[in-house]
C-alpha positions in Angstrom: 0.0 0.0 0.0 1.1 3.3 -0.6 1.1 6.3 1.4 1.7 10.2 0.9 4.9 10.0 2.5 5.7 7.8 -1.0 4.9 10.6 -3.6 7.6 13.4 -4.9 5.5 16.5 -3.7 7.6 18.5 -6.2 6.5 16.2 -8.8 2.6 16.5 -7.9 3.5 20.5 -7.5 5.0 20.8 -11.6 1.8 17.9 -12.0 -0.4 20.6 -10.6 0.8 23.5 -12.5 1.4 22.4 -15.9 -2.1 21.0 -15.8 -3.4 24.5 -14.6 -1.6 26.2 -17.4 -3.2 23.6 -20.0 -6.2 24.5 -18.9 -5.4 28.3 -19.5 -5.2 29.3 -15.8 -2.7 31.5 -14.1 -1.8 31.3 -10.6 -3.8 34.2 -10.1 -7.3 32.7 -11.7 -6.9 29.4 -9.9 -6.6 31.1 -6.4 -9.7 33.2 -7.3 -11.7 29.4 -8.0 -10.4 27.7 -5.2 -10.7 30.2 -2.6 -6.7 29.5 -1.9 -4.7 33.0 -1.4 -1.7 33.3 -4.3 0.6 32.4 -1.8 -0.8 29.1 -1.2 -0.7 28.2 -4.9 2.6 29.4 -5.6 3.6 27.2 -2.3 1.6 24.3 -3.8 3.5 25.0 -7.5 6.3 24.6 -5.8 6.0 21.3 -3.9 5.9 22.8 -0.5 2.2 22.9 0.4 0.9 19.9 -0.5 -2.2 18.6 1.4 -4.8 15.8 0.4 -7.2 18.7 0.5 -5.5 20.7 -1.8 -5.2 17.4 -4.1 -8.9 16.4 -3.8 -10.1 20.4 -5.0 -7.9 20.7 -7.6 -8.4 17.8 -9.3 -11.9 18.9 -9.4 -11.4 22.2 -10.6 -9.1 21.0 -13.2 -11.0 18.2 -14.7 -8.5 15.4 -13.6 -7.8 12.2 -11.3 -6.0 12.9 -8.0 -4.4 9.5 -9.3 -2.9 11.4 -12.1 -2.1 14.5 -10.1 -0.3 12.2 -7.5 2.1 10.8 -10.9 0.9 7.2 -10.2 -1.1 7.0 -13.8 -0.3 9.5 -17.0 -3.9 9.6 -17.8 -5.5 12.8 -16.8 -9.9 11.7 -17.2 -11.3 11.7 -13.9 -12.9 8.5 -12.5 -17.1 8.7 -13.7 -18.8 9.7 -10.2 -20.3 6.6 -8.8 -24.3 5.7 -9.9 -26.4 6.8 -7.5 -29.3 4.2 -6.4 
């Protein structure tokens, strides 16, 4: 099993911000969606801020997988949201 203690968090940082920029988002626009201050994006850009709360929002807000923001699969869809009942 892995943990968070196994993942590069300056990987999942240059992840987090290359997939922003694909998307067409500055550091500025993505603190203004998340509610995050600039500071804390620049901090997660860089690999020092990295929480699984971060993660989890910002996969949402940028259309991808925590799994691929974490490095452990290149393929960016997210998971389909489980059928309700």
């Amino acid at each position: 099993m892995e943990y968070m203690n196994d993942y590069d968090p300056k990987m999942i940082g240059k992840r987090i911000k290359e997939t922003a920029q694909s998307k067409g988002y500055t550091a500025e626009k993505l603190s203004e969606i998340t509610g995050n201050g600039i500071h804390t994006i620049n901090r997660i850009y860089q690999g020092t801020s990295i929480s699984t709360e971060y993660i989890c929002q910002l996969s949402q807000v940028l259309g991808v997988s925590t799994d691929y923001l974490l490095g452990r699969t290149d393929d960016p869809r997210p998971y389909p949201a489980p059928k309700r009942k």
